[in-house]
C-alpha positions in Angstrom: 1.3 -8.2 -3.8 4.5 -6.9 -5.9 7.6 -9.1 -5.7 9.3 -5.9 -7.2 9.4 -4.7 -3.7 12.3 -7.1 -2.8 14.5 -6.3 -5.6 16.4 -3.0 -4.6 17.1 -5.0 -1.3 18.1 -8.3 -3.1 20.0 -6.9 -6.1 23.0 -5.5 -4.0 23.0 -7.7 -1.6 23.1 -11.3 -3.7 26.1 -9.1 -6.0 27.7 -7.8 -2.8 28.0 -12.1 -1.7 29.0 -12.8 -4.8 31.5 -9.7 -4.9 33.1 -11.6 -1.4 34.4 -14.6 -3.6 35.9 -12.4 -6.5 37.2 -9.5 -4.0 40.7 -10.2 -5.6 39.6 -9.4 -9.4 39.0 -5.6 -9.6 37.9 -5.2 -12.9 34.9 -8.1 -12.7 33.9 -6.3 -9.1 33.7 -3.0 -10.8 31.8 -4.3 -13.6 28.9 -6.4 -11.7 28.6 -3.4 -8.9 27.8 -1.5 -11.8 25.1 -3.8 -12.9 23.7 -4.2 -9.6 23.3 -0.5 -9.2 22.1 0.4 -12.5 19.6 -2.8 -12.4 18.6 -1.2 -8.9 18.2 2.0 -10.5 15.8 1.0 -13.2 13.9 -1.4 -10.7 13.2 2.0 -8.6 11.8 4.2 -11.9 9.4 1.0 -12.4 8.3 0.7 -8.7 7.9 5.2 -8.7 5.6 4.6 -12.3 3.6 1.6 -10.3 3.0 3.7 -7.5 2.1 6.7 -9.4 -0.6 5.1 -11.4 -2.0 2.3 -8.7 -1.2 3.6 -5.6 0.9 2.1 -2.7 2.9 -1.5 -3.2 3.1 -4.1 -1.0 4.4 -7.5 -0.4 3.8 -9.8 2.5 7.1 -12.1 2.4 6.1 -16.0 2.3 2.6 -15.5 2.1 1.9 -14.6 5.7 -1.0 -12.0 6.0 0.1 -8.4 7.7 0.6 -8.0 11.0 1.9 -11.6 11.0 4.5 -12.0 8.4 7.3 -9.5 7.5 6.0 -6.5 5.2 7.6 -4.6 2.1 5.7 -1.6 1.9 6.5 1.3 -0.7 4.9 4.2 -1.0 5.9 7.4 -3.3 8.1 8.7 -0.4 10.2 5.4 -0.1 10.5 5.1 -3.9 11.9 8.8 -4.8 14.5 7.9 -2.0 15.0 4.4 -3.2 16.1 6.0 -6.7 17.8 8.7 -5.5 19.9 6.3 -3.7 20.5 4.5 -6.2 21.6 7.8 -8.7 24.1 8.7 -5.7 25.6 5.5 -5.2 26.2 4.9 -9.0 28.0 8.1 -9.2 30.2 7.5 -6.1 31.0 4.1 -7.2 32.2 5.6 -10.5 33.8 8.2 -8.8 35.8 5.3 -6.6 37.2 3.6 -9.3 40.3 5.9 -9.6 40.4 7.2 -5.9 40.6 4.3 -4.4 43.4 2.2 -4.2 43.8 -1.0 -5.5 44.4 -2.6 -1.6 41.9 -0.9 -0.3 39.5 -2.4 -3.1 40.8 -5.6 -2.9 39.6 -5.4 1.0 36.5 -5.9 0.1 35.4 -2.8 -0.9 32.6 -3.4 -3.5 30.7 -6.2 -1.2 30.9 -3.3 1.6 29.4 -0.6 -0.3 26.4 -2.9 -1.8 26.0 -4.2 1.6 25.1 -0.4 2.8 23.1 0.5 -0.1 21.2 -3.2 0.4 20.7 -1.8 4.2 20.1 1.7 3.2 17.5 0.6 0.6 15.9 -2.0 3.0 15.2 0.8 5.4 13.0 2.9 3.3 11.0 -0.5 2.0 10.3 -2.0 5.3 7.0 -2.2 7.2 8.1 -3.7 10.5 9.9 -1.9 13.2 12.3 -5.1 14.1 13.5 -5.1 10.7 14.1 -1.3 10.5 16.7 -2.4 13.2 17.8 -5.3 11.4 18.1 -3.0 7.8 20.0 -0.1 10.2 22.3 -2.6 11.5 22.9 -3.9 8.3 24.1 -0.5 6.7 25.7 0.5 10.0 28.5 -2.6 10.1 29.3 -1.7 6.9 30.1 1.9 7.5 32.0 0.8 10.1 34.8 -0.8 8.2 34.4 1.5 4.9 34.9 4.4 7.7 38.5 2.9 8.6 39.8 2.4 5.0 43.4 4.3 4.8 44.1 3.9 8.3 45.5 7.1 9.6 45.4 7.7 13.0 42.8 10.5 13.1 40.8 8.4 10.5 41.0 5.5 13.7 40.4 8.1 16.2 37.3 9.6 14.5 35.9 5.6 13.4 36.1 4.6 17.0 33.6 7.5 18.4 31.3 6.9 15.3 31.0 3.2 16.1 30.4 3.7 19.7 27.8 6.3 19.0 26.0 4.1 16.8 26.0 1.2 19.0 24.9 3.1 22.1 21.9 4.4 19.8 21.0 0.9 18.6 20.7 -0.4 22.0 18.3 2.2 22.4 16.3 1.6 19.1 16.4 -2.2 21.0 14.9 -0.8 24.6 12.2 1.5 22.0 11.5 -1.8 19.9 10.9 -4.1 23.4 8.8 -1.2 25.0 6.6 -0.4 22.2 6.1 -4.5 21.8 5.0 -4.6 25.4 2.4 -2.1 25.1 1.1 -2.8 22.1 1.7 -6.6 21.4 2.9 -5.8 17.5 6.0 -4.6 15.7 3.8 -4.3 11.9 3.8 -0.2 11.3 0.4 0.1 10.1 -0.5 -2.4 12.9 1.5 0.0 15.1 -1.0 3.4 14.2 -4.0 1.1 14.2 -3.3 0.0 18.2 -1.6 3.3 18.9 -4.8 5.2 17.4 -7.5 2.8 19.3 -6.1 3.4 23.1 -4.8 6.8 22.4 -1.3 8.0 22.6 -0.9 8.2 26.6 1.9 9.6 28.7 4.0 6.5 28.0 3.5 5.8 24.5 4.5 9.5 24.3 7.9 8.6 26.5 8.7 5.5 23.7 8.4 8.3 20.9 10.9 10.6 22.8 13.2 7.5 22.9 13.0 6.8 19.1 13.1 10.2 18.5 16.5 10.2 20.5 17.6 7.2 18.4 16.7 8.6 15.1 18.2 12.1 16.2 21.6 10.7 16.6 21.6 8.9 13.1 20.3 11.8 11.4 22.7 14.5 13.2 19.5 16.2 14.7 21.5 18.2 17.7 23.2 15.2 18.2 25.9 15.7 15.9 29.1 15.9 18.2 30.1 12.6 16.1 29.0 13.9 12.5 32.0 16.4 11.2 35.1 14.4 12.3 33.5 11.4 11.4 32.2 12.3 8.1 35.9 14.3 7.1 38.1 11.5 7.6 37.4 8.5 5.0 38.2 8.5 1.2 36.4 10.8 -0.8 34.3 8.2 -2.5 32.8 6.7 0.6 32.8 10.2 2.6 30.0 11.2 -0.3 27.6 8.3 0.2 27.7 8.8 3.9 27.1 12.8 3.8 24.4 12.0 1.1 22.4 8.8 2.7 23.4 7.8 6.0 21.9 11.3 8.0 18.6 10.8 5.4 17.8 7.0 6.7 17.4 8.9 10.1 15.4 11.6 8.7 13.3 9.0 6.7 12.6 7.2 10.2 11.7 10.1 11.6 8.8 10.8 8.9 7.8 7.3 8.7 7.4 7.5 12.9 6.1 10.5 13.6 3.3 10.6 10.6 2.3 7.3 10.8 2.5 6.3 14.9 3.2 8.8 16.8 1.2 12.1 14.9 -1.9 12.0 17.6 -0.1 14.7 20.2 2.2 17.3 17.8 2.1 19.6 20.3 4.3 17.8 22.3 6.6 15.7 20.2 6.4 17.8 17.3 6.5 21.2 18.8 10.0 19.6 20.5 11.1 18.7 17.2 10.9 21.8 16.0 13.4 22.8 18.8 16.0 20.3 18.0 15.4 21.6 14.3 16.3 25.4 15.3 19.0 24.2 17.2 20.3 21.9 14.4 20.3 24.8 12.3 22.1 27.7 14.2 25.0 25.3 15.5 25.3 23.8 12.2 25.5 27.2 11.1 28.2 28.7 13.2 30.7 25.6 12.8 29.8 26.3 8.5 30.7 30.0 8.9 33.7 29.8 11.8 36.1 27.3 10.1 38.4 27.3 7.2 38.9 23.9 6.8 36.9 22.6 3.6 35.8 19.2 5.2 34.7 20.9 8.3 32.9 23.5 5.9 31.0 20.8 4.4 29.9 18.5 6.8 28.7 21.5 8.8 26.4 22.2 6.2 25.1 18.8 6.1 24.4 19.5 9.9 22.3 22.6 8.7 20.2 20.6 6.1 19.2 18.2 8.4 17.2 20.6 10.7 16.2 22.6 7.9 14.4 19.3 6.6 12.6 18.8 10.1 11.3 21.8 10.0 8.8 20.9 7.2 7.5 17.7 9.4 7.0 19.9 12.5 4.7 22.1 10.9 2.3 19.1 9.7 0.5 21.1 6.6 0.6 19.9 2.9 3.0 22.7 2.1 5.9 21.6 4.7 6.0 18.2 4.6 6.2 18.7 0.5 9.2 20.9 1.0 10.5 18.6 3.2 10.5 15.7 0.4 11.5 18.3 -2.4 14.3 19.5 0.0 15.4 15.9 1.3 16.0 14.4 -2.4 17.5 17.6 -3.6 19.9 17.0 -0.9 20.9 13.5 -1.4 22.2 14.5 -4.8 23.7 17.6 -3.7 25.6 16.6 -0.5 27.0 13.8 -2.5 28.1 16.3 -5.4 29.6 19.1 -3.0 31.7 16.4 -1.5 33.1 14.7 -4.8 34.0 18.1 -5.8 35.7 19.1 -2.2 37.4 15.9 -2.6 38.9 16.5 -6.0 40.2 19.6 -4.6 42.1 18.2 -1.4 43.4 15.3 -4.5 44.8 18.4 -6.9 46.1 20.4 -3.5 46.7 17.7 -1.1 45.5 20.1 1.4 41.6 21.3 3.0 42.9 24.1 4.5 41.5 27.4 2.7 44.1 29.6 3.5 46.6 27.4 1.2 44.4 26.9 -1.7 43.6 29.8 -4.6 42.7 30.3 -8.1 41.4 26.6 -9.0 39.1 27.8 -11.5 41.3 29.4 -14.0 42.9 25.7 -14.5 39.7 23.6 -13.8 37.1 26.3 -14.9 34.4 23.2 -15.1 34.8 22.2 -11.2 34.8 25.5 -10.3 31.6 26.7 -12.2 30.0 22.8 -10.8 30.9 23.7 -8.0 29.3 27.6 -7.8 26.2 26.4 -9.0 26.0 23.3 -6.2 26.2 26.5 -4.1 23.8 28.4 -5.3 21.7 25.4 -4.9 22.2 25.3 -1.5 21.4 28.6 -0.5 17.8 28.3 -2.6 18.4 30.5 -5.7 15.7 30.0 -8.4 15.5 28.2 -10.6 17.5 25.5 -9.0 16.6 22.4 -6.6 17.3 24.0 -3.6 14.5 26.6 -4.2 11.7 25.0 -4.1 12.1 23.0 -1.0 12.8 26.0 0.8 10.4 27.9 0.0 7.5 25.3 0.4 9.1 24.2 4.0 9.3 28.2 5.0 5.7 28.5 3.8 4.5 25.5 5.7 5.9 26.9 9.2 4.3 29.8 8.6 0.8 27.9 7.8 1.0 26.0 11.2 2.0 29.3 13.0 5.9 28.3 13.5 7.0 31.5 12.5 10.0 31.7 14.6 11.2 28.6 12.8 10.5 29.8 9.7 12.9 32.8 10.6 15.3 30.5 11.7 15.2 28.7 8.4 15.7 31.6 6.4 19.0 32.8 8.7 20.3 29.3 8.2 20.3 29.7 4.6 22.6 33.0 4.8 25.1 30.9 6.9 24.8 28.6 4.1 25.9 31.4 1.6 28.6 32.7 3.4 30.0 29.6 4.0 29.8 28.1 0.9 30.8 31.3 -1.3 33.5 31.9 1.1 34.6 28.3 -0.2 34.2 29.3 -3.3 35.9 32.8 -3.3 39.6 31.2 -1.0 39.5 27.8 -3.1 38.5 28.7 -6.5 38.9 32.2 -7.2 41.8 34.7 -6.7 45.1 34.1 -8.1 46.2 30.4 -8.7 49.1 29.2 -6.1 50.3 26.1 -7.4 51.6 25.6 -10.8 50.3 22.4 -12.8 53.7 20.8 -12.4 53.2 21.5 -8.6 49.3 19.9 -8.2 49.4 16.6 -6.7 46.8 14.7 -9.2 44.8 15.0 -11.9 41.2 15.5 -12.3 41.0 11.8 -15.4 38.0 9.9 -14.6 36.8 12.3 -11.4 34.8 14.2 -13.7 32.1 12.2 -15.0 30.3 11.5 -11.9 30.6 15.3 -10.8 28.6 16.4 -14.3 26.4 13.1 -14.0 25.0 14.3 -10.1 25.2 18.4 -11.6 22.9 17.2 -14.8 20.3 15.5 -11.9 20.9 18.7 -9.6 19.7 20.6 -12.4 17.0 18.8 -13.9 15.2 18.5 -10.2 15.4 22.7 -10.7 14.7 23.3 -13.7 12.5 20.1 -14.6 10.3 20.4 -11.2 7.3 20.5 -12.9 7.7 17.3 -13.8 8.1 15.6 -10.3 5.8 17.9 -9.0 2.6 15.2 -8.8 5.2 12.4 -7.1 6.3 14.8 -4.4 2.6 15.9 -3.8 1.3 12.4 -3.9 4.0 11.4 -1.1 3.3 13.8 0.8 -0.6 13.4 0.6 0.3 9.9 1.7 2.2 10.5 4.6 -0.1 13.1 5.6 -3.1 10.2 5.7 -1.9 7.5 7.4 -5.1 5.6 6.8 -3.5 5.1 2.9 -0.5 3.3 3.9 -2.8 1.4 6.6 -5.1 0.3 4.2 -2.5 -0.5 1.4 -1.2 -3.0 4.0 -4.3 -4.8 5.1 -6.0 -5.4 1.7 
């Protein structure tokens, strides 16, 4: 038992109720988010350290023995997301402070965004399926309001079709959550594989995995993105970030936790037709990053392509791939979130995304411009930085379980990656500079910090890999044996 489970999941949310009663005094809000996330922060490094040295946590909340009670389980795959999390919400709550305006955070801003990390954070901790709904939900309602700050038509527009996606998809997760109770008489995850294991995964326990994989699809973007780039282009910078760099990766999280600890006994069906939605994921993704010339659309696109590009590494089921996968998924987080601070500073010095109206950044903000290249460069997979090593450990591992074709795939998506992201670079940042600095709408005070704070992590996961090489492997050896998490649980 580890009451240290709770705290990333308690923290922001008893500072986000708190936040509600002070939602008119800026400076205290800004002050005790701060604390809550950087308490958060530290709780996650100590949870990562226990892990590492005595294997997976647990708590069984009021005493009540598993499957009976309600379950905190972390293993080393929940904590590097819990602290990564944690790292990308600090920074985009530093990076809010100037950005937003003082209505919008008097609206309650700060309870709003602790309320989605508290959900977010929840999500990767929990060990029943019923309150993986609950944590989802929780994160969810608060996206929906931080999605409508500024109130601009298209922002309305683009906030209505996100919120009806999501709640179409969460009746779903309801209808998976009822069906898989029925057959099985438990919501407890490790109880789950235990009964799932016994009786064998039949044809209809193989149906309720298609519908969670639907679910889960549509809140990671997996094909099912139609929502993802107007909805992720049209809120404030700030909040815009933490949705491109968590929001898709609670999905992807679910999907891992499902489909390698429930529903892993027939991979040749569900995983075989993950592998499709991955390719898919990754060409259309692809095309939208290369055909348009609007910065946000560039971006979010790209977020599209990183999503099946993760997947990839589950399909193939092999050591190799699903540690690419977790390389490759926290490298993300980090990355999504600083590419999107940085595209947002641009549109705030331009006060346009349009590429074909913005020039020659660089030679007035040389240290945004060079961030920026080497977030790129990132992206694509250039050694020695964090995008590499995912990429080449996920291409490996589809070649190992004889995916080869998605593989291939993986490796085109990473040259749509380059030439949309260097043709980014080249329109925004290089070339002659258009507007004068009397003519630039803002200024880049107090936007910096978090940029260099999430570029410093960016590169330390490249350069420093060595160092997190025995977490990664130990998560993934854990997710690849179920029987860990299962006993980890029960004892």
């Amino acid at each position: 038992m580890n009451n240290l489970l709770i705290a990333p999941v308690v923290l922001p949310l008893i500072m986000g109720m708190v936040l509600i009663i002070f939602h008119t005094n800026i400076k205290l809000q800004r002050v005790l988010s701060l604390i809550a996330l950087l308490a958060t922060t530290a709780v996650s490094v100590l949870l990562i350290n226990q892990i590492h040295h005595h294997g997976i946590q647990t708590l069984q909340l009021g005493g009540w023995e598993a499957p009976y009670g309600i379950s905190f389980v972390g293993d080393m795959f929940s904590a590097l997301l819990l602290l990564a999390t944690s790292i990308v919400a600090l920074c985009c709550l530093i990076y809010a402070f100037p950005t937003m305006g003082r209505k919008q955070q008097k609206l309650y801003f700060y309870p709003l965004f602790l309320f989605l990390v508290t959900g977010v954070n929840g999500s990767f901790l929990t060990g029943d399926l019923f309150n993986l709904y609950v944590f989802f939900e929780l994160f969810l309602v608060s996206s929906y309001v931080l999605i409508t700050f500024g109130g601009e038509k298209r922002q309305l527009r683009e906030s209505l079709k996100y919120i009806f996606t999501n709640i179409i998809s969460s009746a779903f997760f309801l209808m998976g959550v009822a069906y898989l109770y029925s057959i099985t008489g438990t919501l407890n995850l490790a109880d789950l594989s235990l009964k799932i294991a016994e009786v064998g995964q039949d044809g209809l326990i193989t149906t309720v995995a298609f519908l969670f994989l639907i679910v889960f699809a549509l809140k990671a973007g997996l094909l099912l993105f139609f929502w993802l780039p107007g909805s992720y282009s049209v809120p404030p910078t700030a909040i815009a970030a933490i949705f491109a760099a968590l929001l898709t990766k609670v999905g992807i999280y679910a999907i891992f936790r499902m489909f390698t600890l429930i529903f892993y006994h027939e991979p040749q069906i569900t995983h075989w037709f993950i592998g499709i939605l991955a390719a898919l994921t990754m060409i259309l993704g692809g095309l939208g990053a290369i055909g348009f010339w609007d910065l946000k659309k560039i971006l979010t696109y790209n977020v599209v392509i990183s999503v099946g590009f993760i997947m990839a590494g589950l399909v193939s089921l092999t050591s190799a791939g699903i540690t690419g996968s977790i390389y490759y998924l926290i490298h993300d987080m980090i990355i999504k979130a600083l590419i999107f601070l940085i595209g947002g500073t641009v549109i705030h010095l331009t006060g346009t995304s349009d590429l074909k109206e913005i020039s020659g950044l660089i030679r007035r903000h040389p240290g945004l411009g060079w961030m920026f290249f080497i977030a790129a460069l990132s992206m694509v997979g250039i050694p020695p930085l964090s995008g590499f090593l995912g990429k080449v450990f996920i291409t490996r591992g589809t070649f190992e379980g004889g995916y080869f074709w998605l593989g291939a795939i993986g490796l085109v998506a990473s040259l749509f990656i380059l030439y949309s992201m260097m043709k980014l670079f080249m329109n925004a940042f290089w070339g002659e500079m258009k507007l004068s600095e009397e003519e630039e709408l803002g200024t880049t005070k107090g936007l910096i910090l978090p940029i260099v704070l999430l570029t410093v992590v960016s590169l330390a996961l490249g350069i420093g890999a060595e160092g997190i090489a025995g977490y990664v492997a130990q998560a993934a050896e854990e997710l690849l044996n179920p029987s860990l998490y299962i006993q980890a649980v029960f004892d």
